[in-house]
Short mmCIF file of the C-alpha atoms (twelve columns), coordinates in Angstrom:
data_MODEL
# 
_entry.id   MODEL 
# 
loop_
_atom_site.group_PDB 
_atom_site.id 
_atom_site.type_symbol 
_atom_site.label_atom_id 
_atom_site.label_alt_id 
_atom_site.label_comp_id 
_atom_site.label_asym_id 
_atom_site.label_seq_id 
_atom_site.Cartn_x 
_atom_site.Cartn_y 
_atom_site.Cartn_z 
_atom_site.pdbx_PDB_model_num 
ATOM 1   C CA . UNK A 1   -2.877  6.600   -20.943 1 
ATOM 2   C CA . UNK A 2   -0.502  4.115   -19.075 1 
ATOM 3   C CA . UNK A 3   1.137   4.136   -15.564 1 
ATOM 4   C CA . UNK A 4   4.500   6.169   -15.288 1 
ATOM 5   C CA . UNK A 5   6.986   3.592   -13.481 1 
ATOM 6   C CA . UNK A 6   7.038   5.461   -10.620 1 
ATOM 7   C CA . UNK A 7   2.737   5.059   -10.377 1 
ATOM 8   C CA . UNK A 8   3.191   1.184   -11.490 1 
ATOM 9   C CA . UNK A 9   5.509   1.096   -8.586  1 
ATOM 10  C CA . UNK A 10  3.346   2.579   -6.124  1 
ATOM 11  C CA . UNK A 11  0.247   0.206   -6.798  1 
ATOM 12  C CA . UNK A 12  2.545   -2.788  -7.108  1 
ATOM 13  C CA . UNK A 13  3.574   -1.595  -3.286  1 
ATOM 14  C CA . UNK A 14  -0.423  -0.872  -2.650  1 
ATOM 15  C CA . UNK A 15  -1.238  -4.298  -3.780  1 
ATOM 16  C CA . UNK A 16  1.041   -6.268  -1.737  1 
ATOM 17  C CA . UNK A 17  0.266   -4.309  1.632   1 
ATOM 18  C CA . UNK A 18  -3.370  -5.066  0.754   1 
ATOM 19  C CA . UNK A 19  -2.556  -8.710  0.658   1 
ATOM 20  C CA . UNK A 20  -0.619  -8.618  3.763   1 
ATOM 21  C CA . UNK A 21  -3.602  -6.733  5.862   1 
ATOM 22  C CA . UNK A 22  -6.242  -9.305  4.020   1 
ATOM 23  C CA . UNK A 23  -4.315  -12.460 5.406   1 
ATOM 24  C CA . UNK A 24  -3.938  -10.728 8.388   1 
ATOM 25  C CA . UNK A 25  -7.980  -10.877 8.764   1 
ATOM 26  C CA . UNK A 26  -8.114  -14.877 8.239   1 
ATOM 27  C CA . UNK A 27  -7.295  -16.063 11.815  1 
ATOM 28  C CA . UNK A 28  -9.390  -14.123 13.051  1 
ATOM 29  C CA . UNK A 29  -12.338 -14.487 11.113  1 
ATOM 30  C CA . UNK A 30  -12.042 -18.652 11.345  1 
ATOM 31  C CA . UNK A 31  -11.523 -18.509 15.072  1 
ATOM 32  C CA . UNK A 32  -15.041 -16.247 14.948  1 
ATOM 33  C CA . UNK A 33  -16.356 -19.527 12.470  1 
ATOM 34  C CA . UNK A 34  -17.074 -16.632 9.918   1 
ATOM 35  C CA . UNK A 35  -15.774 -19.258 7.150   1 
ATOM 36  C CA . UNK A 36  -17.632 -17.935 3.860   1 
ATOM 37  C CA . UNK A 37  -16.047 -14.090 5.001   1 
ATOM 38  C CA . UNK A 38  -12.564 -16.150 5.544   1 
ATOM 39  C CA . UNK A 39  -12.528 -17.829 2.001   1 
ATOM 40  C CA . UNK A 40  -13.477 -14.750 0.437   1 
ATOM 41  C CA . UNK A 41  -10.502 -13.107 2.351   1 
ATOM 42  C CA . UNK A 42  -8.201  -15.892 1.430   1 
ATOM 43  C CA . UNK A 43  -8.706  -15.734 -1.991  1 
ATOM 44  C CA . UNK A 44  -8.703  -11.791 -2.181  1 
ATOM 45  C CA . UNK A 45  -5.580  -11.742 -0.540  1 
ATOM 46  C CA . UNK A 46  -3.838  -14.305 -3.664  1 
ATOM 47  C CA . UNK A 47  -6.093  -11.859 -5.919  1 
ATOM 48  C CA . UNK A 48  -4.213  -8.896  -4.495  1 
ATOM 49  C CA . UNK A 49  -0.687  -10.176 -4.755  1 
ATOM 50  C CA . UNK A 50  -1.323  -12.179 -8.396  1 
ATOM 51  C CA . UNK A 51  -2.730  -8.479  -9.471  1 
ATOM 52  C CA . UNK A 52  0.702   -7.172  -8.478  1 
ATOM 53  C CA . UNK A 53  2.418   -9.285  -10.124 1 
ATOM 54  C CA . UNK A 54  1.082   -9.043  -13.130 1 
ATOM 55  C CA . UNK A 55  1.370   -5.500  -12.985 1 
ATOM 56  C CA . UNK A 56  4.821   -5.537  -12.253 1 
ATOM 57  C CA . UNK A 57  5.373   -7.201  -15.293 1 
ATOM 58  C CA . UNK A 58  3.232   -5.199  -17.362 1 
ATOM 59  C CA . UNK A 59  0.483   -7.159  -17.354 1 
ATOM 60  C CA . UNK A 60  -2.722  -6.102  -17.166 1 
ATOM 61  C CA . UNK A 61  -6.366  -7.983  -17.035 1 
ATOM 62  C CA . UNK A 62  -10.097 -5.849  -15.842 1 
ATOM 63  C CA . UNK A 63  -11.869 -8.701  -14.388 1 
ATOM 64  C CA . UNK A 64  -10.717 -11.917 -11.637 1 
ATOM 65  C CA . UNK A 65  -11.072 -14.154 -14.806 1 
ATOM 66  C CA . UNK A 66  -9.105  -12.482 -16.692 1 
ATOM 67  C CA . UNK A 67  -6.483  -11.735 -14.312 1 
ATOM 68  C CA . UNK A 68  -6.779  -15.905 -13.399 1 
ATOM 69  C CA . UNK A 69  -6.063  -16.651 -17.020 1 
ATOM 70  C CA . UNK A 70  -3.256  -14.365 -17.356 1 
ATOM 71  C CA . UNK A 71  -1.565  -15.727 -14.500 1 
ATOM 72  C CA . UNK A 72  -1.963  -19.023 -15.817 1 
ATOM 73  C CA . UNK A 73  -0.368  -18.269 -19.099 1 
ATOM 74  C CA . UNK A 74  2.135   -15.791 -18.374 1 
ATOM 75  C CA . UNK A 75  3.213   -17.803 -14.948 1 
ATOM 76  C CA . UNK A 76  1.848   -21.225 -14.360 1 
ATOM 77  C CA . UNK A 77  2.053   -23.116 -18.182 1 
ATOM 78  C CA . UNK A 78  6.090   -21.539 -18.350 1 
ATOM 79  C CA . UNK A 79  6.937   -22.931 -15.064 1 
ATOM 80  C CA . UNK A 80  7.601   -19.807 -13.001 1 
ATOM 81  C CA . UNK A 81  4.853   -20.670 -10.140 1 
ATOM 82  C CA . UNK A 82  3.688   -25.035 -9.749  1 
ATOM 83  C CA . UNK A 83  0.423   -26.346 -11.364 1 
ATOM 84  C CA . UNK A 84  -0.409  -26.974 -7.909  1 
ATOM 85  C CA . UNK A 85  -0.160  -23.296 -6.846  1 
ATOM 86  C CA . UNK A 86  -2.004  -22.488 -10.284 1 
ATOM 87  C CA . UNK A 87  -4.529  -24.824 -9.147  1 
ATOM 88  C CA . UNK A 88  -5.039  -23.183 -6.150  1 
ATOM 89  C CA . UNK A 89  -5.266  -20.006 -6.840  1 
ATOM 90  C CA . UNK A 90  -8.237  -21.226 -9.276  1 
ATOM 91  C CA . UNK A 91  -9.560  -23.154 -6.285  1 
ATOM 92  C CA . UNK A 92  -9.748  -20.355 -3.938  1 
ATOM 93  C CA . UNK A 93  -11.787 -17.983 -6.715  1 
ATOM 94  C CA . UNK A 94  -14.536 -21.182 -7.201  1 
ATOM 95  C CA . UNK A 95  -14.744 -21.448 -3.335  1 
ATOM 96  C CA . UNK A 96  -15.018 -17.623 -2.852  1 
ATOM 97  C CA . UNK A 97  -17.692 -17.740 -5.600  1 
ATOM 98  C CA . UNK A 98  -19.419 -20.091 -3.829  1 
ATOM 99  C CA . UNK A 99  -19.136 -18.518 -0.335  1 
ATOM 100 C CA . UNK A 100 -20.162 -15.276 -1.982  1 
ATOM 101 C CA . UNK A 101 -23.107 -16.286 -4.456  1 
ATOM 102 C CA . UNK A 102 -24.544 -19.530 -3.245  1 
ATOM 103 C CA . UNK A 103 -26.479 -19.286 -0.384  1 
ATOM 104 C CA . UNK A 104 -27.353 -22.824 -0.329  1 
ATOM 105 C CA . UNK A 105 -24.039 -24.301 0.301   1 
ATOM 106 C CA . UNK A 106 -21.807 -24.520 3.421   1 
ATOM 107 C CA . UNK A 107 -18.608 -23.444 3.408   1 
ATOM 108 C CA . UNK A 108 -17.186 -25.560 6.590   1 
ATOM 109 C CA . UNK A 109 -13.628 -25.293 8.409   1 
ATOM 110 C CA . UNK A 110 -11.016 -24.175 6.473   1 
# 
């Protein structure tokens, strides 16, 4: 069963105040030199608001790959958002995955 407009429209709105509070957590959290939790809240945040999107177009993907490579198709290869932003939005999820999963590496200054 799908999302009645109204319910799309409500999580589209969750979303985006999720991104808002996530960013909201970065200066912090690099001032503290907590740099692995401020990549992974850098990247959630673009998560969050790429989610929305998506949504709000009618979009819809279960996991971050997914939701990478629909953004990609649907937004980045027709134009609508840069390469470059494309890029980095695929940047941030390999340097949250690595702040997340691989203890062995240093995640420095952002």
């Amino acid at each position: 069963m799908g999302l009645s407009d109204e319910e799309k429209t409500a999580l589209v709105r969750i979303k985006i105040e999720r991104a808002n509070e996530t960013i909201r957590e970065i200066p912090y959290l690099v001032e503290q030199g907590f740099y692995r939790n401020a990549a992974n809240r850098l990247y959630y945040s673009c998560y969050y608001i790429v989610s929305a999107l998506l949504l709000q177009k009618g979009f819809v993907a279960h996991t971050h790959s997914g939701i990478i490579t629909l953004f990609s198709l649907r937004f980045v290869k027709t134009g609508i958002v840069s390469a470059e932003n494309g890029k980095l939005y695929r940047s941030l999820f390999e340097l949250r995955q690595t702040g997340d999963y691989d203890e062995l590496k240093i995640i420095g200054n952002l």
